[in-house]
N, C-alpha and C positions, 0 to 999 in steps of 0.2 A: 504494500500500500504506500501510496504515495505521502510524503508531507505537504500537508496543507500550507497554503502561504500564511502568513501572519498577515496581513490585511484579511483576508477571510476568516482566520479565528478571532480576531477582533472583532470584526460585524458580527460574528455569531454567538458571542459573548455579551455583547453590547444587545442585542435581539432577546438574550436570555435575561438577562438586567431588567432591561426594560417590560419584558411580559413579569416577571416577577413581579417588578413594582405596581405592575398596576392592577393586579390582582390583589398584590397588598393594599392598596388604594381599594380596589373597589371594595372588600372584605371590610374596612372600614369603615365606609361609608356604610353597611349595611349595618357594622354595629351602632355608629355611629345616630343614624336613624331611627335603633330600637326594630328593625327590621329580620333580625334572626328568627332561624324556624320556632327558637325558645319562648321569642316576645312578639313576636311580628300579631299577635292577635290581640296582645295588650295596650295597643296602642289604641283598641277599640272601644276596649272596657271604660266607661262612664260615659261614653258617646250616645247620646239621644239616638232611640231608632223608630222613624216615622214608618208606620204602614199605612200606603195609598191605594185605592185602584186605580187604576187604567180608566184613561178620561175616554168617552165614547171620539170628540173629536181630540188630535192632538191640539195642545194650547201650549205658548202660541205657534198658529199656523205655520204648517211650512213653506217656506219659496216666501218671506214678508221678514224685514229689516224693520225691527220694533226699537220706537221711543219712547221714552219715559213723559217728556215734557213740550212743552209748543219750541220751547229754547235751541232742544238738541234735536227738534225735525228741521228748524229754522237751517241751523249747521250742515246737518246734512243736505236739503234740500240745495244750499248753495255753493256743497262742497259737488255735487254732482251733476249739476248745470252744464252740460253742453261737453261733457267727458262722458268717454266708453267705461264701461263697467272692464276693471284691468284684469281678470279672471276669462283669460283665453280659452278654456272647452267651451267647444262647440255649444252645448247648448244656450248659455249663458252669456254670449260675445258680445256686449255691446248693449245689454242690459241691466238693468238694477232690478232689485227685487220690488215690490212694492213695499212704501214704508206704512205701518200699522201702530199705534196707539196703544199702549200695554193696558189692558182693563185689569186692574189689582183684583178684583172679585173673580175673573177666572182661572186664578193661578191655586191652584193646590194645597201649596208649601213655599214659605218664603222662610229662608233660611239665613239670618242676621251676619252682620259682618263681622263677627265677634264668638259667632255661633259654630260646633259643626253636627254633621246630622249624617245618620245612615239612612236610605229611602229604601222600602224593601214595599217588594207587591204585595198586593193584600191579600191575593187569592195562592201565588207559588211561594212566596216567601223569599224570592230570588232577589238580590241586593242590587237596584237599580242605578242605584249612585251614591256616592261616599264622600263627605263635606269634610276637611281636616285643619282645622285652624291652628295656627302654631304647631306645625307639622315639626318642624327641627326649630330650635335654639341657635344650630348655629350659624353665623352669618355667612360665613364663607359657603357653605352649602345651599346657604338660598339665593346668594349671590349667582352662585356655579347655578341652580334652576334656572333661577330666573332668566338669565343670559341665556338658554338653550331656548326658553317659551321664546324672549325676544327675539332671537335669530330665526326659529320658526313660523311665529305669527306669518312673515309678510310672504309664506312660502305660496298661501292660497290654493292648498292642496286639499281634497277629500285626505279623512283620516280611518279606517276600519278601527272600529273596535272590538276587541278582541269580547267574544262570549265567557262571561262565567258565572259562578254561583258562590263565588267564595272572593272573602277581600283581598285576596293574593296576586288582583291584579294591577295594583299601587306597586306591590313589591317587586312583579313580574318589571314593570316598567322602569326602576329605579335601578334594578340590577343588570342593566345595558349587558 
């Protein structure tokens, strides 16, 4: 067998360094989060859990861009004045949705900014949505989110979400 050059056992030391590290890194962050197979459901314990039915229509509507106030239709109405809607598939090219008026009486469940809440159906029990306020303490870690939402926001992509029955899918998600 030959001897490897030393520029090549370097890079491949360097490759191992660095997947080390960031397994050590992510491992971290899971502890770091409370996110272990040991806690990862403690995070849940004293969390309010609402159960809803299923509204006959959904609210609000789909395909409609909802305002709160005359102020922020005002905004958008003038933000989108004589501009193509910037969201290139085809069906969508060059439209806006229609804007709509949030009626507070046909919402369900408003869930305070202060507040978090687990929503489960009221007929399967299947966990529709998971509200987590003050998720981490620490800053640098919600720095490090935040910066991922912000870079993604303006990607203007459908997102799938993924089917479950259990809250594992916060954790599925955070553990890249």
């Amino acid at each position: 067998m030959k001897d490897v050059p030393a520029a090549v056992a370097v890079a491949a030391n360097t490759l191992q360094r660095n997947k080390t590290r960031k397994l050590q890194w992510r491992k971290q962050l899971v502890e770091d989060l409370g996110l272990t197979p040991k806690t990862q459901y403690s995070r849940l314990e004293g969390v309010p859990t609402y159960r809803l039915p299923r509204l006959a229509s959904p609210y609000p509507p789909p395909h409609r861009d909802i305002y709160e106030t005359e102020a922020i239709a005002t905004i958008w109405r003038s933000h989108r004045t004589g501009k193509k809607h910037p969201d290139g598939r085809s069906k969508r090219t060059g439209h806006w949705m229609k804007l709509e008026k949030l009626d507070q009486a046909k919402l369900a469940l408003t869930v305070g900014v202060n507040e978090s809440a687990i929503i489960r159906d009221v007929k399967s029990n299947d966990i529709v949505a998971v509200v987590l306020r003050q998720f981490s303490g620490n800053d640098e870690i919600l720095e490090w989110i935040n910066g991922i939402v912000d870079e993604n926001v303006g990607l203007r992509r459908g997102i799938r979400v993924c089917k479950t029955t259990t809250p594992t899918l916060w954790y599925s998600i955070l553990c890249l």
